[in-house]
C-alpha positions as CSV (number, residue, x, y, z in Angstrom):
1,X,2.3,-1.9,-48.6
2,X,4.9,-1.6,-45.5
3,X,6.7,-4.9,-46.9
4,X,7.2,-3.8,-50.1
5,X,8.3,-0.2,-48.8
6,X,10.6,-1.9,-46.9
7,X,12.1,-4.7,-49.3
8,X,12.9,-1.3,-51.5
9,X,14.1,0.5,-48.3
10,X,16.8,-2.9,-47.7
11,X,17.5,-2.5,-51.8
12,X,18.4,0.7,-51.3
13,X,20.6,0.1,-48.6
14,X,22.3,-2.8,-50.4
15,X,23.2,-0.3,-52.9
16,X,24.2,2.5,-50.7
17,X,21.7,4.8,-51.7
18,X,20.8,5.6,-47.7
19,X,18.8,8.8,-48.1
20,X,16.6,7.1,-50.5
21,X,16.2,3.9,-48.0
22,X,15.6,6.6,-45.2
23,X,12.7,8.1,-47.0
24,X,11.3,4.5,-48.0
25,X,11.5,3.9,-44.3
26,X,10.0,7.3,-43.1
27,X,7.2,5.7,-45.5
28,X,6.9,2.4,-44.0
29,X,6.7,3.8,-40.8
30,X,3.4,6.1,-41.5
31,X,1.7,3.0,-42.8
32,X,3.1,0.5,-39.7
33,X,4.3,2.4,-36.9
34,X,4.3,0.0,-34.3
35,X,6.2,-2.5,-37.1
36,X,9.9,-3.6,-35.7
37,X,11.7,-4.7,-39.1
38,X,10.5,-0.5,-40.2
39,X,12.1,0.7,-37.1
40,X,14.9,-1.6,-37.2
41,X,15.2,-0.4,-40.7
42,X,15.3,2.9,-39.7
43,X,17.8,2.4,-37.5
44,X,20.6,0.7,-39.2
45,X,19.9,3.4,-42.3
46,X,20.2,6.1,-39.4
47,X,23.6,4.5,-38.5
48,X,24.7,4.7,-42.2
49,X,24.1,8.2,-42.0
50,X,25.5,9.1,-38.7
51,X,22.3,10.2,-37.0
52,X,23.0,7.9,-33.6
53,X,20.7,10.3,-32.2
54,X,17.5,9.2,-34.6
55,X,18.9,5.6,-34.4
56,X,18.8,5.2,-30.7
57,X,15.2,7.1,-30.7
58,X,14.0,4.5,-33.5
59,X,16.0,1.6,-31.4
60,X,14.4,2.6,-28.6
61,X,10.8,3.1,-29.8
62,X,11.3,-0.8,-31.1
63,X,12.0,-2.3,-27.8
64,X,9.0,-0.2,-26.6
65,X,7.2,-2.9,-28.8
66,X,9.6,-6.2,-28.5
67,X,11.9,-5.8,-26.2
68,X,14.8,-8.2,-27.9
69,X,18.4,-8.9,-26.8
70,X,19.4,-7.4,-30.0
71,X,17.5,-4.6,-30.1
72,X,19.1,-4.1,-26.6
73,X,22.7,-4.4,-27.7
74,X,22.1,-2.5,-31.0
75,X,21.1,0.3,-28.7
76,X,23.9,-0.1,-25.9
77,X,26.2,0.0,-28.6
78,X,25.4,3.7,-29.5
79,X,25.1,4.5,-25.7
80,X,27.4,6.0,-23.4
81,X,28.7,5.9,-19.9
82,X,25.9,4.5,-17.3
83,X,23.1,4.2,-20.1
84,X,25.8,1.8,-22.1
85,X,25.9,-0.2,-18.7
86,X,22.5,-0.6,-17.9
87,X,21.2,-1.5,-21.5
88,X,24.1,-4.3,-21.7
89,X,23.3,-5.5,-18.3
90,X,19.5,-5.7,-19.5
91,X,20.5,-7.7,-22.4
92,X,22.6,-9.8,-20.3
93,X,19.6,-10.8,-18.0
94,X,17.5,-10.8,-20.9
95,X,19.7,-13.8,-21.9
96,X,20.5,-15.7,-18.6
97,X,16.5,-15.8,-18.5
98,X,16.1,-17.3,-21.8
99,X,18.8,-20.0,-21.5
100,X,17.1,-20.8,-18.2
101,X,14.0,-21.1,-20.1
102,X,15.1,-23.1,-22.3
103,X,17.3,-25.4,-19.7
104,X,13.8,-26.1,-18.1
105,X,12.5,-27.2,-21.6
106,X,14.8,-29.1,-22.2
107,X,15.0,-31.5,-18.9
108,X,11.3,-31.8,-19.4
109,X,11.5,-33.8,-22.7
């Protein structure tokens, strides 16, 4: 039920109707609350409506459940200041300790 909210919520998007995807992805997030693609979703609709403040919160509730360098970045982005900082700086280590993983990997084959 989530997925198809959420295809319809990304339709809606595509087609600039953002307050319709917003209340599609309000929906989707009743049903799957702890589902990253909703609260992705919700974010980048939040953007479209200017909201940073709802779109960091739903950014931010996402990397509570996987903490990506995207996610990280998406949310830097709408940061200021010291928070900005940090969050890229996360990211950044977040990176240099995934292309060591996969250096290590990769000598082993």
């Amino acid at each position: 039920m989530s997925l198809e909210l959420l295809e319809q919520a990304e339709q809606a998007v595509a087609e600039s109707r953002f307050e319709d995807a917003l209340t599609l992805a309000l929906q989707a997030r009743e049903i799957a609350p702890s589902d990253t693609s909703v609260l992705d979703m919700l974010a980048d609709v939040y953007i479209e409506l200017g909201d940073t403040n709802q779109a960091k919160l739903a950014l931010t509730e996402g990397i509570r459940f996987d903490k990506t360098c995207d996610r990280i970045l998406a949310l830097a982005a709408l940061s200021e200041g010291q928070e900005a900082l940090m969050l890229f700086n996360s990211a950044a280590e977040k990176l240099a300790a995934e292309a060591a993983s996969v250096e290590v990997i990769a000598r082993n084959f």
